[in-house]
C-alpha positions as CSV (number, residue, x, y, z in Angstrom):
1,X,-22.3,-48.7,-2.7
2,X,-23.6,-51.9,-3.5
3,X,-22.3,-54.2,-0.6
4,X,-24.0,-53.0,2.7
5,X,-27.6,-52.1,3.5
6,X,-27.4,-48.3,3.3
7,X,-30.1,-46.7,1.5
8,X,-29.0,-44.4,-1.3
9,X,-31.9,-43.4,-2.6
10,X,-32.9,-42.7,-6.6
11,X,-35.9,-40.7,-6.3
12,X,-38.1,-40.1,-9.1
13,X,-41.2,-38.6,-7.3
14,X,-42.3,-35.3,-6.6
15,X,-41.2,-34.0,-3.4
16,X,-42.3,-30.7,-1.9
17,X,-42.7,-29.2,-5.4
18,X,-40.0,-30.2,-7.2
19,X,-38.9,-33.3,-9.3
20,X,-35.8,-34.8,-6.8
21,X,-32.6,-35.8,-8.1
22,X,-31.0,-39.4,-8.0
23,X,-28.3,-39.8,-5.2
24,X,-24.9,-40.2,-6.6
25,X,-24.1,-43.1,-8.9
26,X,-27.3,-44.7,-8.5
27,X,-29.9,-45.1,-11.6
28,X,-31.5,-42.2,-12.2
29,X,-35.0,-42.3,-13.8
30,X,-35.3,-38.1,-13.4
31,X,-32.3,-37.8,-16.1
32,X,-30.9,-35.6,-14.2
33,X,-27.0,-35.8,-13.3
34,X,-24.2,-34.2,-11.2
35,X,-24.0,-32.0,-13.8
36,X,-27.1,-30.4,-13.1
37,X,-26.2,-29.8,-9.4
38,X,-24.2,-26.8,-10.7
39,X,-26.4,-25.2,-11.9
40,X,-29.3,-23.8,-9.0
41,X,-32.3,-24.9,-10.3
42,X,-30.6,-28.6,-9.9
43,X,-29.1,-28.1,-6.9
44,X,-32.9,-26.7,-5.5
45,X,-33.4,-30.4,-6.7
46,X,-30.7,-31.7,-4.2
47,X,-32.1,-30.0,-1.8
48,X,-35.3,-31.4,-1.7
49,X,-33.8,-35.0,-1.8
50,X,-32.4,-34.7,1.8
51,X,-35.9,-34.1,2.8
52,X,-37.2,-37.6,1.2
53,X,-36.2,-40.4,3.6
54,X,-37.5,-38.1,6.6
55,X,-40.9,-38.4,4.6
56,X,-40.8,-41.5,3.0
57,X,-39.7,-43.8,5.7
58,X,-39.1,-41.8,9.3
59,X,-41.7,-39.5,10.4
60,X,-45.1,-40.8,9.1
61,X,-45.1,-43.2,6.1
62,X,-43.8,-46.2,6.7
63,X,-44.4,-49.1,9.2
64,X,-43.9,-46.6,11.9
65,X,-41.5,-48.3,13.6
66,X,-39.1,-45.6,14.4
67,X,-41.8,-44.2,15.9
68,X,-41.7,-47.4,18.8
69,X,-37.8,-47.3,19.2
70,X,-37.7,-43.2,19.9
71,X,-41.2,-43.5,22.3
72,X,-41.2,-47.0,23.1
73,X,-39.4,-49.2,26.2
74,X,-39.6,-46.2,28.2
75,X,-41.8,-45.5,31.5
76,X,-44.4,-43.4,29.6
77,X,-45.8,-46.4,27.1
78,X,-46.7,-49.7,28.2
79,X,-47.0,-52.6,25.6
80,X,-51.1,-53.3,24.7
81,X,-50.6,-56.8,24.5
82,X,-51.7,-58.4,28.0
83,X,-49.1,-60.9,27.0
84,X,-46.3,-59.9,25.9
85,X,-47.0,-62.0,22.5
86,X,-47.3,-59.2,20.1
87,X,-44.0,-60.2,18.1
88,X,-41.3,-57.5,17.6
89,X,-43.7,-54.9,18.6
90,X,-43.7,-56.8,22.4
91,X,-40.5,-57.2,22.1
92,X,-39.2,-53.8,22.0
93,X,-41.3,-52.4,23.8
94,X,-40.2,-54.8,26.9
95,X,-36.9,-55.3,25.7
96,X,-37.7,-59.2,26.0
97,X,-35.3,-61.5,23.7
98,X,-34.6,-58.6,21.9
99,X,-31.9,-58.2,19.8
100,X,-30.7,-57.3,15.9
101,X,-33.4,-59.3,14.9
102,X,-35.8,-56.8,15.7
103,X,-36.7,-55.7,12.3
104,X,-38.6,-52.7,14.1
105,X,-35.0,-50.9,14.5
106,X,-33.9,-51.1,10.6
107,X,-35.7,-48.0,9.2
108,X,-34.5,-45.5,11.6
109,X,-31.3,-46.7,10.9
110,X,-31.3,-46.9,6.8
111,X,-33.7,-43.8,7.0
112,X,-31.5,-41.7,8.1
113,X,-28.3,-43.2,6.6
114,X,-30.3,-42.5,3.2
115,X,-30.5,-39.2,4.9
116,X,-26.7,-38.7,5.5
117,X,-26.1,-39.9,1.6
118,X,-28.5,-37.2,0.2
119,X,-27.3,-34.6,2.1
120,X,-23.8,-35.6,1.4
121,X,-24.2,-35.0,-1.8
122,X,-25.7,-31.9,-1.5
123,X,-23.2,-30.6,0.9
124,X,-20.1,-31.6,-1.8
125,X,-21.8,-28.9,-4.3
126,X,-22.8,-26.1,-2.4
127,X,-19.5,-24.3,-3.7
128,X,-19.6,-26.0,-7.3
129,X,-23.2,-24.0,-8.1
130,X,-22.2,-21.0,-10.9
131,X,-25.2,-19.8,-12.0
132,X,-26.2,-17.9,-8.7
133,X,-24.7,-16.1,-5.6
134,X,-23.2,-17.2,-2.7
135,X,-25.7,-16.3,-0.1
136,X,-28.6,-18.3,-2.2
137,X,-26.9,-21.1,-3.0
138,X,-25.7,-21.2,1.2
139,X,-29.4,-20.6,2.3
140,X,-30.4,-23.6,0.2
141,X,-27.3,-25.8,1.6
142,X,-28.1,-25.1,4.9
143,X,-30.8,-27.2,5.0
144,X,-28.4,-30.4,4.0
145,X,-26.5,-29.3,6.9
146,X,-29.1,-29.0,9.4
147,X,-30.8,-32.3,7.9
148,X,-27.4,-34.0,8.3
149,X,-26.6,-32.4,11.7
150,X,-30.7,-34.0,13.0
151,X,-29.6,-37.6,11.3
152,X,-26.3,-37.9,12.8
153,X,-27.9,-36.9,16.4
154,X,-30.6,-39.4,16.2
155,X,-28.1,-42.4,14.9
156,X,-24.8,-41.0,17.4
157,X,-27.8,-41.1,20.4
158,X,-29.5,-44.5,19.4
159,X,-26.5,-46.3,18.5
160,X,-23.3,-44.4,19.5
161,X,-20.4,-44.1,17.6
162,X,-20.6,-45.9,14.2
163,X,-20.3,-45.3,10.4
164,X,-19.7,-41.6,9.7
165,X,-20.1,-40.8,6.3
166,X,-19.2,-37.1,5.3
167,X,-18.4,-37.2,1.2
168,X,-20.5,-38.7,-1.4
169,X,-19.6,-42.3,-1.5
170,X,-19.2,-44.4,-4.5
171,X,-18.0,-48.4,-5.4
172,X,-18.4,-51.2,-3.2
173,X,-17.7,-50.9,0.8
174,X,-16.6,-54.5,2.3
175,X,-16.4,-53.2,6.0
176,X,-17.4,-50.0,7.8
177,X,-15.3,-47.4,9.6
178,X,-16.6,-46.4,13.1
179,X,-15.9,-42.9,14.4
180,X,-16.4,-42.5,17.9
181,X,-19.2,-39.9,19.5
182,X,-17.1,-37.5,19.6
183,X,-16.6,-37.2,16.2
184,X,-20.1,-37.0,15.4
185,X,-20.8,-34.3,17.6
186,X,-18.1,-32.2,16.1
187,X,-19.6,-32.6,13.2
188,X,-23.3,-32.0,14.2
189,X,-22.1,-29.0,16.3
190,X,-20.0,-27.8,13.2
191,X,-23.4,-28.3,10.5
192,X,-25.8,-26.5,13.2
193,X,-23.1,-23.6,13.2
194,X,-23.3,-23.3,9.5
195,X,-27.3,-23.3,9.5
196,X,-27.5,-21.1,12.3
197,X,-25.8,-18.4,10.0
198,X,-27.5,-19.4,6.7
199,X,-30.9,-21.0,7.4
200,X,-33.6,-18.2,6.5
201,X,-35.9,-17.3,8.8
202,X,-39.0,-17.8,7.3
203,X,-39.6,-20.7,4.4
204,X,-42.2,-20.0,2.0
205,X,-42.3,-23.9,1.6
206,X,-44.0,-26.2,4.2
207,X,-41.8,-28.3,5.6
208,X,-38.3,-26.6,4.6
209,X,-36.3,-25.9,7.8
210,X,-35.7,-22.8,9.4
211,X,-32.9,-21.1,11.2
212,X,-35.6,-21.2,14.2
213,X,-34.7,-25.2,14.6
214,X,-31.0,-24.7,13.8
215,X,-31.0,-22.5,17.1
216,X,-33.0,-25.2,18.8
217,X,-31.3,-28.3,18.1
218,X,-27.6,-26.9,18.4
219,X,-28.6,-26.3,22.0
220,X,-30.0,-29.6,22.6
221,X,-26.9,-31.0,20.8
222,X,-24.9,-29.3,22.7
223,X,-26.6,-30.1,26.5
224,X,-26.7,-33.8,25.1
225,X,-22.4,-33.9,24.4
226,X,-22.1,-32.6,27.9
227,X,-23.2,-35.4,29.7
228,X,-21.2,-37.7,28.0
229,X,-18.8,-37.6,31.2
230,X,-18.4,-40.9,31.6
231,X,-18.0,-43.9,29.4
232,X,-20.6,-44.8,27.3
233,X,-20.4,-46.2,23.9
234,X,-17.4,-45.7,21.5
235,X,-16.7,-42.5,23.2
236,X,-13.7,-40.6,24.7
237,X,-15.5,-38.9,27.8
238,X,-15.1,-35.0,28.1
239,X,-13.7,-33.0,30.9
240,X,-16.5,-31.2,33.5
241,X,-14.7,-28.0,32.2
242,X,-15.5,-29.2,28.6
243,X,-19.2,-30.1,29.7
244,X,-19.7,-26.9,31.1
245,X,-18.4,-24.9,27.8
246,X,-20.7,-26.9,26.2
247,X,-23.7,-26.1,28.4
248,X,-22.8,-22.0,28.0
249,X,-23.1,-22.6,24.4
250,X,-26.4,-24.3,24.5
251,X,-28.0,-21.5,26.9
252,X,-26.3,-18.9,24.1
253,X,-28.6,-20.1,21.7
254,X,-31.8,-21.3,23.2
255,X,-31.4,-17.7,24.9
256,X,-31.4,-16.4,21.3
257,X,-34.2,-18.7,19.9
258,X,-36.6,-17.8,23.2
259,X,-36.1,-14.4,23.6
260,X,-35.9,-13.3,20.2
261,X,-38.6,-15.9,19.1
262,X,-41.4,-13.3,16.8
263,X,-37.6,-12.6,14.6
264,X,-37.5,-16.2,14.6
265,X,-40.9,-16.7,12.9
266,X,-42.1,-19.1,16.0
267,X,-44.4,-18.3,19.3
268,X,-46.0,-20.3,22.1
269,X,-49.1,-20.7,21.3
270,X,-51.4,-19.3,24.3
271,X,-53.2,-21.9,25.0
272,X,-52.1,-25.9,24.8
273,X,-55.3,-27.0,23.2
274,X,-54.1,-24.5,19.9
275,X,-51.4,-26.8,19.5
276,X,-51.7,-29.7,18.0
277,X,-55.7,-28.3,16.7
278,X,-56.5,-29.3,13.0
279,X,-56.6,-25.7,12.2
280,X,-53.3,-25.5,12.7
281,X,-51.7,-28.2,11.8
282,X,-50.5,-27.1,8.5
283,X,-49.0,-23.5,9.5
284,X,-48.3,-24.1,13.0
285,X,-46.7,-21.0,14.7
286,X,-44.6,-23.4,17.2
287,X,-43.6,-26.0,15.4
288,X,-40.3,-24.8,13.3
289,X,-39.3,-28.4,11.8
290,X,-42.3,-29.9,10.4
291,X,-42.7,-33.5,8.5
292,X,-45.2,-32.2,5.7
293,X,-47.8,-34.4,3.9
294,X,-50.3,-33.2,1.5
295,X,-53.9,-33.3,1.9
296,X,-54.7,-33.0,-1.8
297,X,-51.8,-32.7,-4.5
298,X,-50.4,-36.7,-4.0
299,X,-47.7,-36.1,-6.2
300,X,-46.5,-34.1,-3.1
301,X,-46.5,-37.2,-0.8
302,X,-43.6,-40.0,-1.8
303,X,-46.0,-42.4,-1.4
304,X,-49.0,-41.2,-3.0
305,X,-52.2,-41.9,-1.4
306,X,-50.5,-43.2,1.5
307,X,-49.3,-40.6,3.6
308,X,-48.8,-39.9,7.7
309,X,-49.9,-42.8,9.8
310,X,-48.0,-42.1,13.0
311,X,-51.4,-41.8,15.2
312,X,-52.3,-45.1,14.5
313,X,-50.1,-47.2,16.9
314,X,-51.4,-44.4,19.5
315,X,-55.0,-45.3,19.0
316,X,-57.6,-47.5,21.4
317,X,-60.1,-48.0,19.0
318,X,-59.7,-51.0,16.7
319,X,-62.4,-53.0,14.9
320,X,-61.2,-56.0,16.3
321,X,-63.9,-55.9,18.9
322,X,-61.4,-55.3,21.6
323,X,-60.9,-52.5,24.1
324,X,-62.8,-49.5,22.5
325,X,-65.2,-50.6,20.1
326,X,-69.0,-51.1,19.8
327,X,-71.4,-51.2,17.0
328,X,-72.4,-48.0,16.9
329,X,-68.9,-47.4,15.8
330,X,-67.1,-47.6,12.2
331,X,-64.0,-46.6,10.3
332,X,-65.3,-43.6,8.8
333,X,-64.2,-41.8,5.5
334,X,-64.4,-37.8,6.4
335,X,-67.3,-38.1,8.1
336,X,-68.5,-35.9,10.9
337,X,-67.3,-37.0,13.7
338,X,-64.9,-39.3,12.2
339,X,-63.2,-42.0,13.8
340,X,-60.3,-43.8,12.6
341,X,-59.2,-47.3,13.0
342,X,-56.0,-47.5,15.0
343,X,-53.4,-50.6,15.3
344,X,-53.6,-50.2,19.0
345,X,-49.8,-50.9,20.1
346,X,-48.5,-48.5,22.5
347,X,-51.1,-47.0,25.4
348,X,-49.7,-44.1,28.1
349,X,-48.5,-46.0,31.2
350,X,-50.6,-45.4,34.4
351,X,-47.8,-43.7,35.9
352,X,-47.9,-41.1,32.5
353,X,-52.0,-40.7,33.1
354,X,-51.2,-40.2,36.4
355,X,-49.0,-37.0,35.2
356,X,-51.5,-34.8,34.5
357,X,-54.1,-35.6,37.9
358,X,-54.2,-32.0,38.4
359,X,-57.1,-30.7,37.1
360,X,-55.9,-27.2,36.4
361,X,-53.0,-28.6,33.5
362,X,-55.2,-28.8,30.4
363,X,-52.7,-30.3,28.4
364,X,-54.7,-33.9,29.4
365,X,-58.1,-32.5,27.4
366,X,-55.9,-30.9,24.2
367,X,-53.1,-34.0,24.1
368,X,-55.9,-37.0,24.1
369,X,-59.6,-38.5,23.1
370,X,-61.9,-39.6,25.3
371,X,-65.1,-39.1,23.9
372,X,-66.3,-41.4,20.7
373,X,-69.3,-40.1,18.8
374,X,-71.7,-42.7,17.0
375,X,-71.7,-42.6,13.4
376,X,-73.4,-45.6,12.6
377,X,-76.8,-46.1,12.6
378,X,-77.8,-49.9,14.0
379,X,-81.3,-49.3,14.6
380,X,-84.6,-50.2,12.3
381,X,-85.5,-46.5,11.9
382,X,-81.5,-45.7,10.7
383,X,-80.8,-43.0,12.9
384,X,-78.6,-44.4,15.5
385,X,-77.0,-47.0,17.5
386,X,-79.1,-49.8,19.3
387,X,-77.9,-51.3,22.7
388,X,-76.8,-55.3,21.8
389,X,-75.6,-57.6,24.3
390,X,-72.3,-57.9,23.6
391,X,-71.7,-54.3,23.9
392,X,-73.4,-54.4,26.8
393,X,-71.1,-57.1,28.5
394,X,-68.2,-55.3,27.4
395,X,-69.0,-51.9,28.8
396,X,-71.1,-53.9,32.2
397,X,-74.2,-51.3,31.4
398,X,-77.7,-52.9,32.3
399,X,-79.2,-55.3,30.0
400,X,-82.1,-53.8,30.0
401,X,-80.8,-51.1,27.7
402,X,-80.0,-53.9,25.0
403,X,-82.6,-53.7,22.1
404,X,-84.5,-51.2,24.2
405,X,-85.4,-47.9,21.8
406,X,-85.1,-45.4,24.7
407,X,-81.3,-46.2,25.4
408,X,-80.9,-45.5,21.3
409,X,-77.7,-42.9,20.8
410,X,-78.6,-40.6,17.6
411,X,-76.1,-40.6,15.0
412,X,-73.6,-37.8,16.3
413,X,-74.2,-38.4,20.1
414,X,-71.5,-39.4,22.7
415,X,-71.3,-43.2,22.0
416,X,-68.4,-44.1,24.6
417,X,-66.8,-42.1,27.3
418,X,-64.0,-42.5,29.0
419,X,-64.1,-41.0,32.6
420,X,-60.8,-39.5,34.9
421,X,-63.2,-39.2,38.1
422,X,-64.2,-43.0,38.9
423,X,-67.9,-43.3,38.7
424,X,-70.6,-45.5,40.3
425,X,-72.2,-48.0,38.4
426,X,-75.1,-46.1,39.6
427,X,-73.7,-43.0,37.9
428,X,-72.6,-44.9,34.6
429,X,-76.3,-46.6,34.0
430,X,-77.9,-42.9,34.1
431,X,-76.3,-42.2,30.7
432,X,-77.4,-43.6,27.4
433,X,-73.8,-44.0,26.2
434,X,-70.9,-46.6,27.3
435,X,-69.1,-45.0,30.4
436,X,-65.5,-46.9,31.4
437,X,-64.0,-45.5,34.5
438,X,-60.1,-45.0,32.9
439,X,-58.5,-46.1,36.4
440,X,-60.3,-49.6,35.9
441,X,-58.0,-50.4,32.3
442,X,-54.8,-50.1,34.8
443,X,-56.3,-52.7,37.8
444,X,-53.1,-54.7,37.2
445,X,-50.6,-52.5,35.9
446,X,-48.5,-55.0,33.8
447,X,-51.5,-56.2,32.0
448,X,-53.5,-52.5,30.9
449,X,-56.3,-53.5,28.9
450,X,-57.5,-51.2,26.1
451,X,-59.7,-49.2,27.2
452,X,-56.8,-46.2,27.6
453,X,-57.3,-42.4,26.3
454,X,-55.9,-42.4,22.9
455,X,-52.8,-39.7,21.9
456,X,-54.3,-37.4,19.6
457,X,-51.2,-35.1,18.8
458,X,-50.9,-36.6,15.1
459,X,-55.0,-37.7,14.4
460,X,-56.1,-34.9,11.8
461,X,-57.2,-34.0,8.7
462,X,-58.4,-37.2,7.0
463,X,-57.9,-36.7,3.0
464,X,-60.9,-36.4,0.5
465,X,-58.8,-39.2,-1.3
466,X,-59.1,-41.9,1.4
467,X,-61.6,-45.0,0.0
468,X,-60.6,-47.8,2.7
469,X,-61.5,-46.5,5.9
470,X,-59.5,-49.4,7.6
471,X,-56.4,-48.2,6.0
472,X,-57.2,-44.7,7.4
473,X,-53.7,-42.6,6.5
474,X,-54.1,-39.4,7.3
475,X,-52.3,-36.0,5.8
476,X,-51.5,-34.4,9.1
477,X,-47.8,-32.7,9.2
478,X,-45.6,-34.2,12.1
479,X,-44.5,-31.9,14.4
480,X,-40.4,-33.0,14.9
481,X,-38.8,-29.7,16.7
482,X,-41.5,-27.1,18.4
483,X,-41.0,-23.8,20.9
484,X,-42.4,-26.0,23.4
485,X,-39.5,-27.9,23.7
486,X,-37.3,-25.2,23.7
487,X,-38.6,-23.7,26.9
488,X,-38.0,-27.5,28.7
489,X,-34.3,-27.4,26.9
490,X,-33.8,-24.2,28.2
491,X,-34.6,-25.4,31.7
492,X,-32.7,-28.4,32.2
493,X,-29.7,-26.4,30.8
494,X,-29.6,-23.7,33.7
495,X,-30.7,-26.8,35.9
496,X,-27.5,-28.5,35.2
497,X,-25.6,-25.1,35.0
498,X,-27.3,-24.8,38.9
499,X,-29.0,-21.9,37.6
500,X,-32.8,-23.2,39.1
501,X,-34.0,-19.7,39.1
502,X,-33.6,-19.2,35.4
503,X,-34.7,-22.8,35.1
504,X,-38.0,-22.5,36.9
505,X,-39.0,-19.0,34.9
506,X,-38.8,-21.1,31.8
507,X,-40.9,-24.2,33.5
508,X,-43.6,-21.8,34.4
509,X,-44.0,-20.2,31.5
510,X,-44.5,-23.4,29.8
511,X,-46.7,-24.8,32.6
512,X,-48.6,-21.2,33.0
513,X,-49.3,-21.4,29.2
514,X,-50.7,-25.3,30.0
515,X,-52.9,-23.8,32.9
516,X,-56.5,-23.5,32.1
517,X,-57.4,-20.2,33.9
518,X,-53.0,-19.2,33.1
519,X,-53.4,-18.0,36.8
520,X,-50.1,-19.3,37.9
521,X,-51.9,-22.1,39.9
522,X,-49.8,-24.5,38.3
523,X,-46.5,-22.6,39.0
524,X,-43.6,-24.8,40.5
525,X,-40.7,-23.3,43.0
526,X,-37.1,-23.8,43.1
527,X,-37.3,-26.7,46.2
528,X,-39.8,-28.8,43.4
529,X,-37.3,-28.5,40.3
530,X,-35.7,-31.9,40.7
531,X,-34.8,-34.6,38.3
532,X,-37.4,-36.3,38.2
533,X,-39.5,-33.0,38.1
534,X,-37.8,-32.2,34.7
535,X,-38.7,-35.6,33.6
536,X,-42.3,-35.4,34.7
537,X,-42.4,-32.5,32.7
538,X,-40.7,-33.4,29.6
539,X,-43.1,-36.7,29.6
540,X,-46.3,-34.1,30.1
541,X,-45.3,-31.5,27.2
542,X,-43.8,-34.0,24.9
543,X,-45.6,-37.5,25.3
544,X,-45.2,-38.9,21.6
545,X,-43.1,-36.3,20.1
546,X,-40.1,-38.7,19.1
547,X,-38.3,-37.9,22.4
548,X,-38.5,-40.1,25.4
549,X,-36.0,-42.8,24.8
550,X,-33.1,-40.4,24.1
551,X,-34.8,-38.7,27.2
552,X,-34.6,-41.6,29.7
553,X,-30.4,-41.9,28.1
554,X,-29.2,-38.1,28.1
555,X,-30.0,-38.3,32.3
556,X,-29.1,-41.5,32.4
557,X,-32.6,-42.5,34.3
558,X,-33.4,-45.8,32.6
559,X,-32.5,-47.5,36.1
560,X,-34.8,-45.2,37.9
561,X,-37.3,-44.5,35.6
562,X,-38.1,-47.9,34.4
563,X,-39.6,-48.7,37.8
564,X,-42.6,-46.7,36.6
565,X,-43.6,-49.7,33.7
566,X,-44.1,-53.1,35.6
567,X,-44.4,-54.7,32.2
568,X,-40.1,-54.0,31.7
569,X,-38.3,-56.9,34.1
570,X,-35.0,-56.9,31.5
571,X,-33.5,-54.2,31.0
572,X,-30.0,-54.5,31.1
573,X,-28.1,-51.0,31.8
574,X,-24.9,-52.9,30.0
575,X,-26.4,-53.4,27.0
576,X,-29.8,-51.3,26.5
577,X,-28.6,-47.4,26.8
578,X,-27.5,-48.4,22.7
579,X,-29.9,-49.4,20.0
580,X,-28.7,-53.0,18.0
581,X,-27.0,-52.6,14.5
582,X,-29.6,-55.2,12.5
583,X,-28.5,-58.3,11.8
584,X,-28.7,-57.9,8.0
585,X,-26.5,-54.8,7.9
586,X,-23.9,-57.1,10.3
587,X,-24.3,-60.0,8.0
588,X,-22.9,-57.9,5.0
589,X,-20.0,-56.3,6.1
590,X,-16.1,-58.0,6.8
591,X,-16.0,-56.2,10.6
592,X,-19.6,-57.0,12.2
593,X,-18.7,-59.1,14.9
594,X,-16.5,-55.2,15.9
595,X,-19.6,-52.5,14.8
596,X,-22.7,-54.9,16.7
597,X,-23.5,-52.7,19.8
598,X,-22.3,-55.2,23.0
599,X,-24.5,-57.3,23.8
600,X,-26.2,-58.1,20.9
C-alpha cells in the first residue's frame, strides 16, 4: 500500500512489554512474519501493535495536534495569540482560511488509519492461532476490536463517511472507496459487541483495554448513531424508531457498566481532586482506557526519552517572558516544586472559567494551577527571588519592592498567584508574591492575554531521565475513556429518551461527588436539566479530555454554542460540522476531488 498516505506501520520497538510485529507486507526489522501470528506468543505480538499509533502519534507523543482538532474551535478554548497570527494553530482554532492545508489535522487521521491497518491484521488471525484455546486467543483479539471500534468512531465523527478498511490490505491503491456512516457504525457497534463479550475485566498490563470501556463506548457509540436523523455527511439518516432502538441499547449498557461498576474493575473516585492526582495517575480506579507511558524503562515508550506532552499546549507559563513568567521562575528538572515550560496555545475561554463560579464545585481547584512556587534563587545571598523592574511592570506591584530585600520570595514560596475573587491593588501590594486578578486576562474577550489558570489534568510525573528542562516531556498516562464520563453518557441518554429523572440522579451523583462538603448543595432539579445544562456540564467534567468538538457535533450546538468564543466570526455550519481530508492524502489518490469533505 504504497500509493496513498496511510500509515502501515513496521514497528520494531518495544511496546508495553513486548517486541511488536511489522504490519502486513511492510519491511520488517523484528523478523517476525504472518507466520508467527499463528502461533500465540506472535499473535500477543499483534496485539500490542494496535496499541502503537495511539502512543506513538495520538494521545501524547507527537506534535499534539490531534489534541487541538478534538478540544480546539469549540466555545471552551480560545486561541492565545491576541492576533490570530499563530499559523495553523490560529487557524484551527478560529477556523480562519482554514482548510486541507492545515497540517494540524493529518495525524489524527494517519494515526488512526495506522490504527485500523494494525488491528486489521490482527482481527484476520484471531481464528488462524493453533497453539492455544479459543477463549485466550478471543480475549487477546478483543482488544483489536475494541481499538478498531475507538478509531473508526473518532474518523466516522471527524470526517464522516470515508475509507473503510476491514481486511489486511496489500499492493498499490490508486483511489479510495468511501462507505457511508452507516456503515461504520455497524461495524463499530458490531466490534464493541464482540469486546463486550471477550474483553477481560481486569488487565494485568497498564494500558491494555478492558471490557469496562467496551461497555462505555458502545453506549456512547450508540447515543452518537441516533442523532444522525438528518442529513449530515455521506450518510443515509435513520428512522426516530431506529434512533430510539439505538438509545435503549446505549442505556442497556451504560446501566450495566454503572451499576455493576466494582465487577467492572472501575469506581468514581470520591473526591474530584483524586482524579487526575500524581498518585494516581498510573493505576487510576476511573479511568478504564488509559494511553500509558513509562516513567523509567524507555524501551516501553515508542519514542524513547520522549514521551506524553499533551499538557504543554494547556500551559500559561512559557519562558518567553510573556503572560506567566518572572525570574524567580525556571524550567525545572524534578525539582520540588517543579514547573514546566508549556507552548502556551490553547487557554479556557472566559465563558468555560465562568463554569465553575460556584464556589462549592471543587473540580476548578483539582482541574487547574494557579499558584507558581519560586525555584530559582535571584538574590546575592542565593536563597530566593529578588523583585526587578520588569517583573514589576508586568505584574503592576509597587516599585518599591524592586531590589528591595524585604519583598525577597524564599526558594519554595508562592512566587505568582492567580486570584478568582478580584482584588484591590491595595490587597495585591500586601503580599510579597505577584498577585493577577484572573478576570483582568479576559477584559476584551477576543484578545485573552496569558495570564489564564493553566489545565493540569495531564502535568505529572516528570521522568528522572529528563536533561532539557525546555523540552519538559513528561511520563504521565492519558486518561482517554473514565467512569466520569459514563455517569454524563448515561444522562443525556435518558435526557433524550425524556427520562429527566433518571437523568438528573446520574448528574448529581457526578456533581455531589464534585461538591466540596458532597452535601448535595450542588444538586440540580428536573426544570435545570436543559441542553445547554448537559453541555455546561460535559465542558466542567471533561474540559481537555479529547471530547468537546465531537461534543459541540453529536447536539448539533456549534451554532449556539460558538457565541460563547468571540475570537470564532467563520464558522460555516455547511462546511465545519466535518474535519478536511489533507491535501497530501487528496493529492495521491485518482477520486479526491469526490472523498475532500465539501467545502474544502
Amino acid at each position: 500500500m504504497k500509493k496513498i498516505n496511510i500509515w502501515i506501520l513496521a514497528a520494531s520497538v518495544l511496546l508495553l512489554g513486548v517486541t511488536t510485529s511489522c504490519e502486513l507486507d511492510e519491511e520488517n526489522p523484528s523478523g517476525d512474519t504472518e507466520l508467527a501470528w499463528s502461533s500465540i506468543a506472535g499473535y500477543t505480538k499483534k496485539i500490542n501493535d494496535c496499541y502503537f499509533d495511539l502512543v506513538r502519534i495520538i494521545y501524547g507523543q507527537s506534535e499534539d495536534s490531534f489534541l487541538l482538532e478534538a478540544e480546539g474551535g469549540t466555545d471552551i478554548w480560545a486561541d492565545v495569540n491576541e492576533n490570530g497570527t499563530n499559523g495553523n494553530y490560529s487557524k484551527l482554532m478560529r477556523y480562519e482560511d482554514f482548510g486541507a492545508a492545515c497540517n494540524l489535522m493529518n495525524e489524527g487521521y494517519d494515526g488512526f488509519y495506522g490504527v485500523i491497518h494494525a488491528c486489521n491484521g490482527a482481527i484476520a488471525y484471531q481464528d488462524k492461532v493453533t497453539d492455544a484455546p479459543k477463549e485466550t486467543v478471543y480475549k487477546l483479539a478483543a482488544e483489536a476490536h475494541f481499538i478498531r471500534a475507538h478509531a473508526l468512531f473518532n474518523i466516522v465523527e471527524h470526517r464522516g463517511g470515508k475509507y473503510l478498511p476491514l481486511e489486511p490490505v496489500t499492493g498499490e491503491i490508486k483511489s479510495l472507496p468511501m462507505s457511508s456512516v452507516n456503515d461504520f457504525y455497524n461495524v463499530i457497534l458490531s466490534d464493541l459487541e464482540f469486546a463486550m463479550q471477550w474483553l477481560p475485566l481486569t488487565q494485568s498490563n497498564q494500558g491494555h483495554v478492558k471490557r469496562a470501556a467496551a461497555y462505555h463506548l458502545y453506549a456512547k457509540a450508540c447515543m452518537t448513531y441516533s442523532t444522525y436523523t438528518d442529513k449530515i455527511s455521506n450518510v443515509v439518516p435513520i428512522s426516530a424508531t431506529e434512533s430510539e432502538e439505538l438509545l435503549k441499547k446505549a442505556k442497556k449498557a451504560i446501566d450495566e457498566l454503572i451499576d455493576h461498576a466494582a465487577d467492572y474493575d472501575t469506581q468514581l473516585y470520591a473526591d474530584a481532586k483524586d482524579i487526575f492526582a500524581e498518585k494516581n495517575n498510573k493505576h487510576n480506579k476511573e479511568a478504564f482506557f488509559v494511553i500509558s507511558h513509562d516513567e523509567t524503562e524507555l524501551s516501553l515508550n515508542p519514542r524513547g526519552n520522549y514521551p506524553n506532552r499533551t499538557w504543554k499546549k494547556y500551559c500559561a507559563y512559557n519562558n518567553d517572558k510573556a503572560g506567566i513568567y518572572i525570574e524567580g521562575l525556571e524550567p525545572s528538572v524534578k525539582s520540588a516544586p517543579k514547573v514546566l515550560k508549556g507552548d502556551c496555545i490553547m487557554e479556557p475561554t472566559k465563558y468555560m472559567y465562568n463554569l465553575y463560579s460556584n464556589p462549592a464545585d471543587e473540580r476548578f481547584d483539582a482541574f487547574f494551577k494557579v499558584v507558581y512556587y519560586c525555584n530559582k534563587a535571584t538574590n546575592p545571598e542565593k536563597t530566593g527571588y529578588r523583585w526587578i523592574d520588569a517583573d514589576a511592570k508586568r505584574y503592576g506591584v509597587n516599585d518599591g519592592r524592586v531590589g528591595n530585600a524585604a519583598y525577597d520570595v524564599m526558594v519554595g514560596d508562592t512566587i505568582i498567584y492567580l486570584s478568582r475573587t478580584k482584588l484591590t491593588d491595595a490587597e495585591k501590594q500586601k503580599h510579597k508574591y505577584a498577585v493577577y486578578n484572573i478576570d483582568d486576562n479576559y477584559l476584551d474577550l477576543a484578545r485573552p492575554k496569558r495570564f489564564f489558570p493553566t489545565l493540569i489534568k495531564g502535568d505529572c510525573m516528570v521522568p528522572d531521565y529528563l536533561t532539557n528542562p525546555n523540552k519538559a516531556y513528561n511520563a504521565s498516562d492519558q486518561f482517554i475513556y473514565r467512569l466520569g464520563e459514563s455517569y454524563l453518557v448515561s444522562a443525556e441518554i435518558e435526557w433524550r429518551l425524556g427520562n429527566k429523572g433518571a437523568a438528573v440522579n446520574r448528574i448529581n451523583t457526578l456533581r455531589n461527588r464534585a461538591c466540596k462538603n458532597h452535601d448535595g448543595s450542588l444538586d440540580i432539579s428536573e426544570a435545570q436539566l436543559t441542553q445547554d445544562f448537559l453541555l455546561d456540564e460535559y465542558a466542567r467534567e471533561m474540559i481537555g479530555e479529547w471530547n468537546r468538538w465531537m461534543t459541540l457535533k453529536r447536539f448539533r450546538a456549534f451554532e449556539s454554542r460558538l457565541v460563547h468564543n468571540p475570537q470564532i466570526k467563520s464558522f460555516n455550519p455547511a462546511v465545519h460540522y466535518l474535519r478536511p481530508i489533507s491535501s497530501k492524502e487528496i493529492l495521491l489518490i485518482d477520486n479526491g476531488a469526490e472523498y475532500q469533505n465539501p467545502g474544502y
